[in-house]
C-alpha positions as CSV (number, residue, x, y, z in Angstrom):
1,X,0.0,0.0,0.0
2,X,1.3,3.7,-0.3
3,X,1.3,5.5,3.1
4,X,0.0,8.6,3.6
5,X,2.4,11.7,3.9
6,X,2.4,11.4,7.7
7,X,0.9,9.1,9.2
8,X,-0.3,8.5,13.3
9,X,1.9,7.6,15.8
10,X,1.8,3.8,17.0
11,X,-0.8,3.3,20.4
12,X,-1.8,1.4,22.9
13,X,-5.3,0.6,23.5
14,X,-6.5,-1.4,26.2
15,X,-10.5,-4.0,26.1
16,X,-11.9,-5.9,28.9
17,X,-12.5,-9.6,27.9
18,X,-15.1,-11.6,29.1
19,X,-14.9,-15.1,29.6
20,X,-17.1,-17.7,28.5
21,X,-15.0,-20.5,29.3
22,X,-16.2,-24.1,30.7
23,X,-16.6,-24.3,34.6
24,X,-16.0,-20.7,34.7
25,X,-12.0,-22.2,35.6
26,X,-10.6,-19.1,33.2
27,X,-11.4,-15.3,34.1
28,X,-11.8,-12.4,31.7
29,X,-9.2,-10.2,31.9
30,X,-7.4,-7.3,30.2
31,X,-5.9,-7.3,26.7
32,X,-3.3,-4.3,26.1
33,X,-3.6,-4.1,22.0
34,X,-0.3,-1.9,20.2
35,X,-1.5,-0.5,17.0
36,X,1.3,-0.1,14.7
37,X,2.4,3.6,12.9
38,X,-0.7,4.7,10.9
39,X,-3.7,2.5,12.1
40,X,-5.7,5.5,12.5
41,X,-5.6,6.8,9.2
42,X,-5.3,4.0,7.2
43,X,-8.7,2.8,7.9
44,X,-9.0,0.5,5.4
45,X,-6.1,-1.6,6.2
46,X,-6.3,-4.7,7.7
47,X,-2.9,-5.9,10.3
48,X,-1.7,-9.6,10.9
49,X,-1.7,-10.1,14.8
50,X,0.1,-11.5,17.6
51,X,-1.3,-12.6,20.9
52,X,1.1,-12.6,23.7
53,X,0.4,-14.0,27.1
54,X,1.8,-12.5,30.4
55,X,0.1,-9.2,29.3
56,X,1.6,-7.2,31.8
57,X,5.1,-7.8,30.9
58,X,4.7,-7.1,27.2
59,X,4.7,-3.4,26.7
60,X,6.7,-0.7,28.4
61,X,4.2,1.0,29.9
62,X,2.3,-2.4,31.0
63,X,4.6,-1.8,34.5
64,X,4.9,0.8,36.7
65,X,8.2,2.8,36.9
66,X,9.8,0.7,39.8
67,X,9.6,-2.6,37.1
68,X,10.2,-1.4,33.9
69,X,13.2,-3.0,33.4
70,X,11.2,-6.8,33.9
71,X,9.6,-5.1,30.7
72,X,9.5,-6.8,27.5
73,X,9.4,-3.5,25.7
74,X,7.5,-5.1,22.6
75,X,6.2,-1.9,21.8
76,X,9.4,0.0,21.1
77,X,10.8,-2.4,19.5
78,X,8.1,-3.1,17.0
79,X,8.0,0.4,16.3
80,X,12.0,0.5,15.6
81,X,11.9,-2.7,13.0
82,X,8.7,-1.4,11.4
83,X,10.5,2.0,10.6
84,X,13.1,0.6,9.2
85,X,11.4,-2.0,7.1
86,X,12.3,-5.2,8.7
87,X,8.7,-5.5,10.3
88,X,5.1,-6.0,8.6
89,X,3.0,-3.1,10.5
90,X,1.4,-5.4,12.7
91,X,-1.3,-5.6,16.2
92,X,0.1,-7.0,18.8
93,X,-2.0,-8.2,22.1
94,X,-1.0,-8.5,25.6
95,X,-3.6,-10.7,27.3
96,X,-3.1,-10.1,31.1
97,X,-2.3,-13.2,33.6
98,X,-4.3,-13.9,36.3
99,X,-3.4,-15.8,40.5
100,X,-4.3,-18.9,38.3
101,X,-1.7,-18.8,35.8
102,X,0.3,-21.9,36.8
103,X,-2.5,-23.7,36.0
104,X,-3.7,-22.1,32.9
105,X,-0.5,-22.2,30.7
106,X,-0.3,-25.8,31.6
107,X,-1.8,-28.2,29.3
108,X,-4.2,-30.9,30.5
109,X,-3.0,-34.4,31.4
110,X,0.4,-32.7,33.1
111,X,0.7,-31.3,36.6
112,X,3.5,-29.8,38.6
113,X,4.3,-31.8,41.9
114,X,2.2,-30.1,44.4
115,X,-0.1,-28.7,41.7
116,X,-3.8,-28.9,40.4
117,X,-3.6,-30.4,37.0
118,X,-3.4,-28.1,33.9
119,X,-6.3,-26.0,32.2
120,X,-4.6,-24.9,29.2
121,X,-7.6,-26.3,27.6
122,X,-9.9,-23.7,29.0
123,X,-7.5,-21.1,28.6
124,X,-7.2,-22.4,24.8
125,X,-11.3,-22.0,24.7
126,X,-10.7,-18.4,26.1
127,X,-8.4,-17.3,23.9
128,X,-10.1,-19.1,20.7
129,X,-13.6,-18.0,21.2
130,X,-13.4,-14.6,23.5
131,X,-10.2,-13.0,23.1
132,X,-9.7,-13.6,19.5
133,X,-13.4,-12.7,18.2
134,X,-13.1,-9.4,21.0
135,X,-10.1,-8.4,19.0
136,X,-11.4,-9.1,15.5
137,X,-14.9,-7.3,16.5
138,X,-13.1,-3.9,18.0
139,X,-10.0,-4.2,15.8
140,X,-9.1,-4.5,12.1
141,X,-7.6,-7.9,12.1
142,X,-6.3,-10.3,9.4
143,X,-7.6,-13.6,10.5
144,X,-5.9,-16.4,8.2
145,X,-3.3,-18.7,10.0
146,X,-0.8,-16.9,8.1
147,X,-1.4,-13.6,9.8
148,X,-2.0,-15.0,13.2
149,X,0.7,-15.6,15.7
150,X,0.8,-16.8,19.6
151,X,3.6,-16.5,22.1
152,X,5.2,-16.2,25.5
153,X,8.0,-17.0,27.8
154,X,8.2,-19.9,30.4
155,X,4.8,-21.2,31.1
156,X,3.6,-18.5,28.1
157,X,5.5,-20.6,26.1
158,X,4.2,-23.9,26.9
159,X,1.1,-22.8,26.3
160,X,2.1,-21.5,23.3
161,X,2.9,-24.6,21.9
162,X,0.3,-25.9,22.9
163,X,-1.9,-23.4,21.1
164,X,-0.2,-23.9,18.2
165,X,-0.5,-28.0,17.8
166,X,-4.1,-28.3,19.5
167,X,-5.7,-25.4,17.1
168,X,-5.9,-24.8,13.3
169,X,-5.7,-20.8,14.2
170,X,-2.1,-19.7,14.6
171,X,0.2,-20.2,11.4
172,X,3.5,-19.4,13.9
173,X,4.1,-20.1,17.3
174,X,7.1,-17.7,19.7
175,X,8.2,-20.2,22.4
176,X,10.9,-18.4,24.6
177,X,12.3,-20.4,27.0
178,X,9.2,-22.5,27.4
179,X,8.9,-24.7,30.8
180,X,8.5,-28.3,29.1
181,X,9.8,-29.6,32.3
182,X,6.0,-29.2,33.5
183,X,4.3,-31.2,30.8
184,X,6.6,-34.1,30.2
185,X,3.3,-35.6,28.9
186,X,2.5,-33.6,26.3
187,X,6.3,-33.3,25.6
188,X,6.9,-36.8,24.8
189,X,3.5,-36.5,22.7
190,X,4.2,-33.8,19.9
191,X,6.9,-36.5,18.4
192,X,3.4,-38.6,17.1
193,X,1.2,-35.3,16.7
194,X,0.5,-34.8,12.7
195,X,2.4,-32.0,10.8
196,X,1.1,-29.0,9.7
197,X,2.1,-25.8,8.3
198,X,3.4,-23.6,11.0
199,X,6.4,-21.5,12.1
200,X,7.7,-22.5,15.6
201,X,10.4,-20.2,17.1
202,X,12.2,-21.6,20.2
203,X,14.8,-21.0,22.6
204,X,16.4,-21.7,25.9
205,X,19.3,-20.2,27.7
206,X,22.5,-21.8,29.6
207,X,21.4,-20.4,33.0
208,X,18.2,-22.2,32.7
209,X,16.4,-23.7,36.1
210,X,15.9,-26.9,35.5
């Protein structure tokens, strides 16, 4: 597309999202949603998206001043690559955790010694059929595998993973550091679980915990 001579500066919005998952086991919550460079006046251009869990950790201004630094800084660093052309403008969402979210990042049929079993499913329902239609409603959305994207770190990771082998919806999957120690199950599983098309990005560092 050609941009317009000056365009609006990148934002971040915040929506409340409700919760319509099983047993009432997963909350509605907060999403934080950066709109790239230009959202506003471009209004009839539709973004790819990223969900991100751990929404308070995701954007600079997600933490008070005293925490910053714990800050993933997504925001600014979006806005650097997409100015220099090495980022698609993209949405990117922040979904906020929750006291339950040992237990919602894991996947079911794994627990943690000392630890309920796993509701990733439910959080997997939430995510599939309240966050993702809130953000498509309110927001202008690309909605093809392609041009939607899931991550997180350490148990945001897992259930990364986990979105992105139990769903048809996410076309690449961010999985930094993911704690696989607490789902040996569905570890030893993904070796048997079909192919499909998707991007996977994983990592883990030599300082790791277990």
């Amino acid at each position: 597309y050609w941009p317009a001579a000056a365009v609006t500066a990148p934002r971040i919005a915040t929506n409340y999202v409700n919760s319509s998952a099983p047993d009432g086991r997963v909350s509605g919550r907060v999403a934080r949603i950066y709109l790239p460079r230009g959202y506003d006046i471009h209004t009839n251009r539709y973004y790819p998206v990223m969900y991100f869990h751990d929404g308070q950790n995701v954007f600079e201004d997600s933490k008070s001043a005293a925490t910053a630094a714990n800050s993933w800084q997504v925001d600014r660093a979006a806005t650097r690559e997409i100015s220099q052309g090495r980022l698609r403008e993209c949405i990117l969402v922040g979904l906020d955790n929750t006291g339950s979210r040992q237990f919602e990042y894991n996947v079911p049929g794994d627990a943690y010694p000392g630890q309920p079993a796993g509701i990733g499913d439910s959080y997997l329902f939430f995510l599939l059929n309240n966050a993702r239609p809130t953000l498509d409603y309110n927001f202008r959305t690309l909605t093809d595998p392609r041009n939607t994207l899931v991550g997180g770190s350490s148990m945001g990771g897992l259930i990364s993973l986990y979105a992105g082998t139990a769903a048809n919806v996410f076309g690449g999957v961010l999985a930094m550091s993911p704690a696989l120690t607490r789902a040996t199950n569905f570890t030893a599983a993904l070796w048997s679980r079909p192919k499909r098309e998707m991007r996977v990005y994983l990592d883990t560092g030599t300082a790791e915990g277990q």
